[in-house]
N, C-alpha and C positions, 0 to 999 in steps of 0.2 A: 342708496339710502344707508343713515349709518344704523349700524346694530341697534344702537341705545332708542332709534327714532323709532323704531319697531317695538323693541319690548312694551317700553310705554305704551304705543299703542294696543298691544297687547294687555295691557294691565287694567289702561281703561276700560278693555271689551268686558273684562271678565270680574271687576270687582263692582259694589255697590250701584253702581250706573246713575241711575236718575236722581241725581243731585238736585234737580230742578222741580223733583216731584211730578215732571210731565208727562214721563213714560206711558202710564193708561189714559192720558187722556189724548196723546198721539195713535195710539193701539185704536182709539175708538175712531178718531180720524180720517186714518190706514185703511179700516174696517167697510168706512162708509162709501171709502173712494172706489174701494176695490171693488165693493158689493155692487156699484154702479155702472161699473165696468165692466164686469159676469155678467150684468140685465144685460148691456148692448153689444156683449160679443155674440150674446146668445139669441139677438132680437132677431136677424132674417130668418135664423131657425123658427121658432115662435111663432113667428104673422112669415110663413111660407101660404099659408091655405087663404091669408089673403093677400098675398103680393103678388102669387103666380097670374089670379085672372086679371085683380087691375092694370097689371102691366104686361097682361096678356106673354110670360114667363112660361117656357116649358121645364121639364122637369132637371134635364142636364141646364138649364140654363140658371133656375132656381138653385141646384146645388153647387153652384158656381159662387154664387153670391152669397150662400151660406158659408164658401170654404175659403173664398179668397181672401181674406182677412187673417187667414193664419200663417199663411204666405212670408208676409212681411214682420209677422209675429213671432214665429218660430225664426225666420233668419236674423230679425234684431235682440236676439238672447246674449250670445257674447259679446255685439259693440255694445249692447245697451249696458253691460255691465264694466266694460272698460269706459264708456261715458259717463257714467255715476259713478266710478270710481276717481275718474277723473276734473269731473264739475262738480263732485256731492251730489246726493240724491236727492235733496232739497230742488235744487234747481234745475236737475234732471229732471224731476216728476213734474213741475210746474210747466216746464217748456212742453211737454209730451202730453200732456194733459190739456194741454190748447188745442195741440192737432190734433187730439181725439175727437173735440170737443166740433173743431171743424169738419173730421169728419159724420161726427153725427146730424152736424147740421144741414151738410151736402148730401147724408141721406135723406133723411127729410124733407129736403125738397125738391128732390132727385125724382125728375120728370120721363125719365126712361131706364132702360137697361143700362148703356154704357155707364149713368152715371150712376147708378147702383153700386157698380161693379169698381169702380173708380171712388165714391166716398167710403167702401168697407174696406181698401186698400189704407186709404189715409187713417180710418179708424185704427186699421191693425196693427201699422206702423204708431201710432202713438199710443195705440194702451201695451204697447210691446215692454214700457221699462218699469210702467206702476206696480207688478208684485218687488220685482227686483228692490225697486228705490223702498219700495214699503219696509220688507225686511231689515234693509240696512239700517231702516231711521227707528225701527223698533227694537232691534239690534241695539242701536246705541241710545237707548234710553230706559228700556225696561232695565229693573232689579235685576240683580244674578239669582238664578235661577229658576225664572220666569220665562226663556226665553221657549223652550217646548210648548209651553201653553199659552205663548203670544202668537209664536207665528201657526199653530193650533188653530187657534181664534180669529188671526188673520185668513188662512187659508179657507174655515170655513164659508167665508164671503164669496168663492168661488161658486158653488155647489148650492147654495141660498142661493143666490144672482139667477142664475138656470135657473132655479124651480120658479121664480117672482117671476121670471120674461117666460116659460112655459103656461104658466097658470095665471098671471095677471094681465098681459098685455091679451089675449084672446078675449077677457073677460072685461075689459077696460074698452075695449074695441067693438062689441054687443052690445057694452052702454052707452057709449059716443058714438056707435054710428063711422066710426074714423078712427086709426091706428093712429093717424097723424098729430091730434092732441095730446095722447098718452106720450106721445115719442117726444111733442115739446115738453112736457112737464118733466120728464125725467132728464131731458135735455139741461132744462133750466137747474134742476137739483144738482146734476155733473158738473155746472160751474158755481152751484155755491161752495160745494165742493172744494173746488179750482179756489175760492176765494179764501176760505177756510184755515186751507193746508197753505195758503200764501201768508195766514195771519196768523199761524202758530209754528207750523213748523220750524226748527232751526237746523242747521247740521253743526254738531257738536263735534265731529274732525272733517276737516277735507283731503284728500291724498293729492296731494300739490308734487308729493314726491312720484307719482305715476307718471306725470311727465316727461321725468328723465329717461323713462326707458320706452322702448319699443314696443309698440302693443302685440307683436307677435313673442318677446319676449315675455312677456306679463303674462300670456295666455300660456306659452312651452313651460312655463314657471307652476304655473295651477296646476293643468295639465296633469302633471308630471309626480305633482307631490306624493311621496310615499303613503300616505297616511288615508288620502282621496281618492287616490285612481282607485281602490276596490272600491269604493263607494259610485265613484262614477259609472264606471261597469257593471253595476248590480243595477243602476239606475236606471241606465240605457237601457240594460235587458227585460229592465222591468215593464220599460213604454211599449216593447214588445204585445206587453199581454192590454193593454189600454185599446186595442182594436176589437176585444170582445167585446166591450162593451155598447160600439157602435154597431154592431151586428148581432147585439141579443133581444133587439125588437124581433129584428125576421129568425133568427136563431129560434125564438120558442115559437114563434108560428109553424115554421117548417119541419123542427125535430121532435116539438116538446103538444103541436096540435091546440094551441092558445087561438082563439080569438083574435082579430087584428090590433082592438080596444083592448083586450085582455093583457094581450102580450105588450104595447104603449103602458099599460100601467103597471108589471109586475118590471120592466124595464127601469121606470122610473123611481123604484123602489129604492135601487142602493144610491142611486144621485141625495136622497132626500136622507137617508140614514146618514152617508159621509158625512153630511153637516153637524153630524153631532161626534161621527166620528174623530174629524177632524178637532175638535177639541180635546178627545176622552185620549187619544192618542199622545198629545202635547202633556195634557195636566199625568199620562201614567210615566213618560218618561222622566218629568219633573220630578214627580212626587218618589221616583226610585233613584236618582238621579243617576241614571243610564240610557244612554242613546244605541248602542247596540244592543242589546236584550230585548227592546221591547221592539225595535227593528226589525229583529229576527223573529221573534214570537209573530208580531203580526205579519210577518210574511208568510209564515208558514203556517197561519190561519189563511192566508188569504189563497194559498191555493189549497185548500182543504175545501174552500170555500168553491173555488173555480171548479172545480174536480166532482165534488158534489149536485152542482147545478147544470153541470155537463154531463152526470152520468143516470141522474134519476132519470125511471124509466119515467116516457108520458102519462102513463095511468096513477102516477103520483098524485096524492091530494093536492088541490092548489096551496092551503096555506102551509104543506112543505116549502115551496117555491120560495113562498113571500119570506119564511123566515131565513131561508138560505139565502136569498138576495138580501134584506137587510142586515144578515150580519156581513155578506160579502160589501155594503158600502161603508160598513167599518172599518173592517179588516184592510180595504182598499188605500185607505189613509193614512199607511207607512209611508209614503210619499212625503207625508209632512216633515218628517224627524231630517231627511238628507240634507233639507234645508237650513234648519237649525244647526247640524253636523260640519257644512260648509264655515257659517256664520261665525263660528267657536273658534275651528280652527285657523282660519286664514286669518293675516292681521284686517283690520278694515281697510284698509288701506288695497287692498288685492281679495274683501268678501265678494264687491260687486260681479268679477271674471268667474268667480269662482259660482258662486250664484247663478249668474244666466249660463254658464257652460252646462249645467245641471240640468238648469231648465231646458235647453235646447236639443241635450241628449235625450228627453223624456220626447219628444216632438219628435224627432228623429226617429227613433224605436217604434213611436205609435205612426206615422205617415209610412212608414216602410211595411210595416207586417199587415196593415189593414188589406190593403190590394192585394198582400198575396196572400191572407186569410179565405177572399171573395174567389182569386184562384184556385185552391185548389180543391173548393168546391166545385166550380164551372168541370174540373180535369178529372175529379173522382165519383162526381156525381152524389157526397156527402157529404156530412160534417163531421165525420170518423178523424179524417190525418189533419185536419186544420186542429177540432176539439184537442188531440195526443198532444199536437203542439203549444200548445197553450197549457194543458198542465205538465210537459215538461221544463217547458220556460218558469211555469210558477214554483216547479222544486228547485230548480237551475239558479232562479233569483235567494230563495232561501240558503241555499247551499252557500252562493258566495257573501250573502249579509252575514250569516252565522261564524264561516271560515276564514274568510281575509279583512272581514272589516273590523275597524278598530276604534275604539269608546273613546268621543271627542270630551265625555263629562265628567270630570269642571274642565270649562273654556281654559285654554295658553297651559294645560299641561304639561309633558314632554313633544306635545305632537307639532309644535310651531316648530321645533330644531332644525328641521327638514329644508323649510318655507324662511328663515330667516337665514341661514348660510350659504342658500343660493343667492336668495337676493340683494344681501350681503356683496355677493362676488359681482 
């Protein structure tokens, strides 16, 4: 690629953008796709209490069906993003968006276990590139300096989604009598959806020039870059501590003497804060315009926060609990900014790689330490050295946000030099 094809692209990422005026009205888009796509990654969780007996489901077989969907989710992070960088995210997200669409319909009508297990697979494999392709296309059309509090706004669709498939589909399912019409109705809105994003969205660059190279070099390229690797490594080590949070329903039963109900609801606490998190996060980075500060700041809330809720004794009042877990689903929503931090610095043309490599690291961090969270309980007979670990990972992630990472804001800075004299070569 020549130098100049790059700056350019660079210049569009980062100056005035939505020439077209369509920026937010993609952002809303983005919003509704994604939000639809959080209800159905979350739905076997949701209707497990009624999927176990109608399909007569035991418990390792139910969690089966809740997990395998991340499978091919978490391993489609980096081609999905050398695929959308490659076809554009426009036509990325539509094609994947079909096979989501199919898989939600082969659950639906999924007459047994195997096909349970086989339409969440197809589900997972196609909602795997919709945040990826979302950012890019709101990347390239939001105003400068909007982009914190877009993909903010976006991300919160994640964490809303949860709480609608937790609290709606049970209660949708008491009034029909049957999961199975809720599941088409929402079915039917994923492909208006589908019809939507077919009838507005554009891709305003495509990387035609990705072609030329080797998708192992695209990836050693990202990879690699001076400016990321700390941020990827702060990332990863961060999906480390994302295992707590699937272990702090029985966490506070066991350590903290909650109720089964009790502890299901002070759990569900910081899920439903993030969602505001995840804006207040986007709009504080904007409004300072810095992406490490508030990075760091909230990281180092967030294990204050970990630390805190790990160490109150039991006899604590509950609504101690409730307010340390709601500011922990704030504080939790530094998450958001790496994304925006990626999106800046890389040209678009190589945001995609860079994007699901991210994402993929955060999957990786959280599937690896969960099991051995669950271990060395089984080995210790507590939650003394699993808890130490978790808030030393939580100071471990502040330390390298604060220390090696480096302020992608305003986008095409000095920090492309890195990322365009390799590619360059």
């Amino acid at each position: 690629m020549r130098l100049n094809a790059i700056s350019n692209d660079c210049q569009m990422a980062g100056d005035g953008r939505s020439t077209d005026g369509g920026g937010f009205l993609l952002l809303g888009l983005m919003f509704a796709t994604y939000l639809l796509d959080s209800v159905f990654l979350a739905a076997p969780s949701a209707l497990s209490n009624i999927l176990m007996p109608e399909f007569g489901l035991s418990y390792s077989e139910a969690g089966l069906v809740m997990s395998i969907g991340v499978l091919p989710y978490a391993l489609m992070q980096v081609p999905s993003g050398l695929i959308s960088d490659r076809w554009g995210p426009r036509r990325t997200l539509l094609l994947f968006l079909a096979i989501a669409i199919v898989g939600n319909l082969a659950f639906m009508e999924a007459g047994g276990y195997p096909a349970l297990l086989t339409s969440r697979i197809i589900m997972g494999f196609g909602s795997s590139v919709i945040f990826i392709c979302a950012v890019k296309i709101i990347e390239s059309r939001l105003p400068s300096g909007s982009l914190g509090r877009g993909i903010g706004f976006l991300s919160a669709a994640s964490s809303l989604g949860s709480f609608i498939a937790y609290s709606g589909l049970p209660l949708l399912h008491s009034t029909l009598k049957s999961w199975r019409p809720a599941y088409t109705s929402l079915t039917l809105a994923f492909v208006g959806a589908l019809a939507l994003d077919a009838l507005f969205v554009r891709d305003k660059l495509k990387a035609e020039e990705g072609k030329r190279r080797r998708s192992l070099d695209i990836l050693r390229l990202v990879a690699s870059n001076k400016v990321l690797l700390p941020l990827f490594v702060g990332y990863f080590i961060s999906g480390f501590n994302w295992c707590f949070w699937s272990w702090m329903p029985k966490f506070f039963v066991d350590a903290k003497g909650f109720s089964y109900v009790d502890a299901g609801f002070m759990a569900s606490v910081p899920t439903a804060t993030s969602i505001v998190g995840c804006v207040i996060v986007g709009a504080v980075s904007d409004r300072l315009r810095r992406r490490k500060l508030p990075l760091a700041a909230f990281a180092a809330m967030d294990a204050l926060m970990l630390a805190l809720i790990i160490l109150l004794p039991p006899s604590t009042p509950v609504p101690a609990f409730f307010v340390s877990c709601a500011f922990l689903g704030v504080t939790s929503t530094m998450w958001v900014l790496p994304y925006a931090m990626v999106a800046e610095t890389l040209p678009r043309s190589l945001s995609g790689v860079g994007l699901g490599l991210l994402n993929f690291l955060g999957y990786v961090g959280s599937i690896v330490m969960t099991p051995i969270f669950g271990t060395l309980i089984d080995r210790t007979g507590s939650y003394t050295l699993s808890n130490q670990i978790v808030i030393a990972i939580g100071l471990i992630v502040f330390f390298v946000y604060s220390t090696f990472v480096k302020d992608t804001y305003p986008r095409c800075h000095n920090n492309l030099n890195g990322v365009i004299e390799e590619y360059h070569e």
